[in-house]
MARLO-909174 format. One record per atom (N, C-alpha, C): x, y, z. Coordinates in steps of 0.1 Angstrom, whole numbers, plus 5000, padded with zeros to 4 digits. Layout:
<sites>
XYZ
...
</sites>
This chain:
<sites>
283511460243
282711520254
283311640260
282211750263
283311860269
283311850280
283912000286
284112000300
283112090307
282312050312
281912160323
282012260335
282212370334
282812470342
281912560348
281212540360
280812640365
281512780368
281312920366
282213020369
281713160368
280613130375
279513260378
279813400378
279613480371
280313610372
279113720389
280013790391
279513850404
278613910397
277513940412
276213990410
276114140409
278014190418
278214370417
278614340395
278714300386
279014300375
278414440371
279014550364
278114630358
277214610347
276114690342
275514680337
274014600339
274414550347
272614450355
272814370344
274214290344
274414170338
273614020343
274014040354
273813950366
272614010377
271313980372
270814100380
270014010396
270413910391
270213820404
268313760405
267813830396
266513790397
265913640392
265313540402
265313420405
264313430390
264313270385
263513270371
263513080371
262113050374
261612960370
261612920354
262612840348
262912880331
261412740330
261012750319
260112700306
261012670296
262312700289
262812710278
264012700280
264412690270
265812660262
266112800246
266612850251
267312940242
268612920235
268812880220
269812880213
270713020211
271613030211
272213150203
273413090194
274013180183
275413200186
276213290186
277513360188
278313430197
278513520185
278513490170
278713590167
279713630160
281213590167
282113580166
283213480159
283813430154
284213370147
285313310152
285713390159
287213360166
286913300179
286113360193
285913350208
285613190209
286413200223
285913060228
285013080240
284913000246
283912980254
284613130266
285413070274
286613120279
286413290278
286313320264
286613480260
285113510261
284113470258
283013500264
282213500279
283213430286
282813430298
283813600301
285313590297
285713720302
284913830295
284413850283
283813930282
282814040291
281713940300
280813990307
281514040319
283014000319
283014120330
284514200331
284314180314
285714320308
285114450307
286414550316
285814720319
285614740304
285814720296
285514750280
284014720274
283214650281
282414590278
281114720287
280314710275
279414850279
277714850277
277914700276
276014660273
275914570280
274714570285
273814500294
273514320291
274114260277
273614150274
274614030283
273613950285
274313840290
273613720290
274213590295
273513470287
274213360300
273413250299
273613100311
274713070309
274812990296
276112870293
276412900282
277912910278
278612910268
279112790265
279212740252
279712660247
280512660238
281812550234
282612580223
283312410224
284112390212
284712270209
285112190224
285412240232
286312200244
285112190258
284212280260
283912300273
282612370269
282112370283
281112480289
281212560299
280812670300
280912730311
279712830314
279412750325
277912840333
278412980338
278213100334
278413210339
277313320347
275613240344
274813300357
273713130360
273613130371
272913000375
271413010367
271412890369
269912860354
269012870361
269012920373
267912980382
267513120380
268413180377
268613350377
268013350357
267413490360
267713560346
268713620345
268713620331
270013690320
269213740310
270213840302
269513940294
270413870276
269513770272
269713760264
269113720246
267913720250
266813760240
266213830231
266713940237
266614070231
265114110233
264113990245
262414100242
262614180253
263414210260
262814280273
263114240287
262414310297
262714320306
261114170314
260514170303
259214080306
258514030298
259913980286
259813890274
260013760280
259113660274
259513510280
261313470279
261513520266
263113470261
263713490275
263913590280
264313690293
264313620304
263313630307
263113580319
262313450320
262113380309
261513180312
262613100307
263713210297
264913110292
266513070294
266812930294
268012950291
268812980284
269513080284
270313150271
271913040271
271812970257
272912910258
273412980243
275313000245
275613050237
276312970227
276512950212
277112820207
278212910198
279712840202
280612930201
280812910181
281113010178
281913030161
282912950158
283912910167
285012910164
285312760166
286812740161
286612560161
286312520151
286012340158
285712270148
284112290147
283412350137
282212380142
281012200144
281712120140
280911980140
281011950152
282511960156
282611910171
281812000182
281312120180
280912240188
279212200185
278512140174
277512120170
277612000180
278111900178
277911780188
277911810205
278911890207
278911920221
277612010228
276812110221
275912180223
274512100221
274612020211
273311940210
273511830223
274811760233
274711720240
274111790250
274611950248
274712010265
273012050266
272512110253
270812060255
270111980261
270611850252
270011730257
269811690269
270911730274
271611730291
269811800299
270311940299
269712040301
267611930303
267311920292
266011850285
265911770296
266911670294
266511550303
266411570318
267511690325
267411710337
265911750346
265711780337
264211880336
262711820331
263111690325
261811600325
261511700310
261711740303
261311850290
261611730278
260911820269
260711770254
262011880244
262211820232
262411930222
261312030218
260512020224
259612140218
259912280228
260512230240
260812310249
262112380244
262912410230
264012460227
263712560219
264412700222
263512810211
265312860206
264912950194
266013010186
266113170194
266913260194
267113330197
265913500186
265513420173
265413470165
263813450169
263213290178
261813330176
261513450188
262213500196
261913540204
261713710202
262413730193
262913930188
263613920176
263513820168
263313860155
265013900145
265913830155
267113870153
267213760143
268713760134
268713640129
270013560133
269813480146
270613430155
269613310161
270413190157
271613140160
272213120141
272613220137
272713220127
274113130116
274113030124
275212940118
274512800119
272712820128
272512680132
271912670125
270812830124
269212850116
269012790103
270112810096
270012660085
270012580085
270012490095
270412310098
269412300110
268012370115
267612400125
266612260125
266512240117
265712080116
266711990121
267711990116
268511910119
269511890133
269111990138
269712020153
269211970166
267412000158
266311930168
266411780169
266711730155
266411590154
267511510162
268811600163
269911520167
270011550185
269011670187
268711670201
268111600204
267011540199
266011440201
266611310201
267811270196
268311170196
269411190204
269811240212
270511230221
270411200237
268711250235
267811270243
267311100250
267011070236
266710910234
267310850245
268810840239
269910810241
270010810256
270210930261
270410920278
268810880288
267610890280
266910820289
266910650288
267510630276
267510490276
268910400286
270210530286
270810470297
270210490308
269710550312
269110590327
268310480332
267410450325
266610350323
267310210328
268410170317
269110060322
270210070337
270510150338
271110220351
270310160362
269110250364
268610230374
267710090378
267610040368
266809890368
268009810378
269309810380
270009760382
270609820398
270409940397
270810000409
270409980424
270809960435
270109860443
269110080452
268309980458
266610050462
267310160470
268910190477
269110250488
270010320481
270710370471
271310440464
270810520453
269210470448
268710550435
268710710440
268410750451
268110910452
270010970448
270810890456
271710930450
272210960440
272310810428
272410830413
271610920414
270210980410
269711070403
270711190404
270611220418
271911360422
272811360417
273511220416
274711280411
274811310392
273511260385
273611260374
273511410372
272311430380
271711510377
272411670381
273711670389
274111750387
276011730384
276011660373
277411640367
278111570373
278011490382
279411450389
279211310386
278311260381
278411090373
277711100360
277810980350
277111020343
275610840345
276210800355
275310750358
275010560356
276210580348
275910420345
276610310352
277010160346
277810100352
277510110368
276810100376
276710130391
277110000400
277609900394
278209820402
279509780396
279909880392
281509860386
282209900399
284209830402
284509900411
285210030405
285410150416
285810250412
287510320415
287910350402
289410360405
289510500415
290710570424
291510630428
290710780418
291210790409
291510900396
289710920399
288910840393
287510860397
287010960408
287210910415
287310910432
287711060434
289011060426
289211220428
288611310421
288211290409
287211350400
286311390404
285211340409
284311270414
284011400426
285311370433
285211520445
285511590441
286511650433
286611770424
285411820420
284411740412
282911780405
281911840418
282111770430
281211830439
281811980442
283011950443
283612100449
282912230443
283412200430
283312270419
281612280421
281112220422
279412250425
278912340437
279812330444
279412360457
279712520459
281012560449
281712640449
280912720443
280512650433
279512780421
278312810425
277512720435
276412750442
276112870453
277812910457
277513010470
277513150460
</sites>
């Protein structure tokens, strides 16, 4: 499982990386980075290294280890390549799926972080687009051959967490469900077991995840 890292780059970023413009998303945008070597990490420094001299930018990076949100999935990012009032642009989430690594373990983690994504949002797999249907590039160009196979194991992952959810909340007593949903739904549980007791370490976790939520939200 990876880790999730919210770590927003500033909205002064040059280039109208971050251009702050609120975006109702429709979609899910695949990419990958391109790169062979970067991790998640080096693509978040990317967008706001003085070396760095183009406008492109993207939601969530992913790679063997982690994720990391670098503009809120509320905002547009320029990563589609249609434009300034291409759906990819401005209805999608640009997720980036890193080169490097174990690429199985980076395939598993990215078809989770989807699935994630799908489920939070009440969506289907049909709601997941390639970078390539959008401008014709040929990217996500390490997945685009296995792209049947990406959906299907999204779709099953998909399964998967509404079927815990399901059993979760059948069991959850009537005055904590708005909770669970919250805290699933924004990382800080993953929702099950809800009358287990909970250790210390949890507990600190647990607040750590809100912090970290709270932090990335201002």
């Amino acid at each position: 499982m990876y880790k999730y890292t919210v770590d927003h780059i500033p909205k002064t970023t040059p280039k109208n990386r971050r251009p702050g413009l609120v975006m109702n998303a429709e979609f899910i945008t695949v990419h990958n980075t391109g790169n062979p070597t970067s991790i998640a990490k080096n693509e978040r420094g990317w967008l706001t290294n003085a070396y760095n001299k183009v406008t492109a930018s993207w939601h969530i990076a992913v790679d063997e280890k982690e994720a990391i949100e670098a503009i809120p999935l509320n905002e547009i990012a320029w990563h589609a390549g249609d434009g300034s009032k291409g759906q990819g642009n401005t209805k999608s989430i640009g997720i980036e799926v890193c080169e490097s690594g174990n690429q199985e373990v980076v395939w598993q983690n990215a078809v989770q972080l989807v699935a994630k994504l799908l489920y939070e949002r009440g969506w289907g797999v049909d709601r997941v687009r390639t970078h390539k249907s959008w401008s014709g590039k040929n990217c996500p160009r390490l997945i685009l051959p296995r792209w049947d196979e990406f959906i299907k194991d999204i779709q099953e992952q998909l399964n998967i967490q509404q079927q815990v959810n399901k059993q979760s909340e059948s069991s959850i007593s009537s005055w904590a469900i708005d909770a669970h949903k919250w805290t699933v739904e924004n990382g800080i549980s993953d929702g099950t077991r809800p009358k287990d007791p909970v250790t210390r370490e949890q507990v600190w976790t647990m607040l750590f995840k809100v912090f970290q939520l709270l932090r990335g939200g201002k």
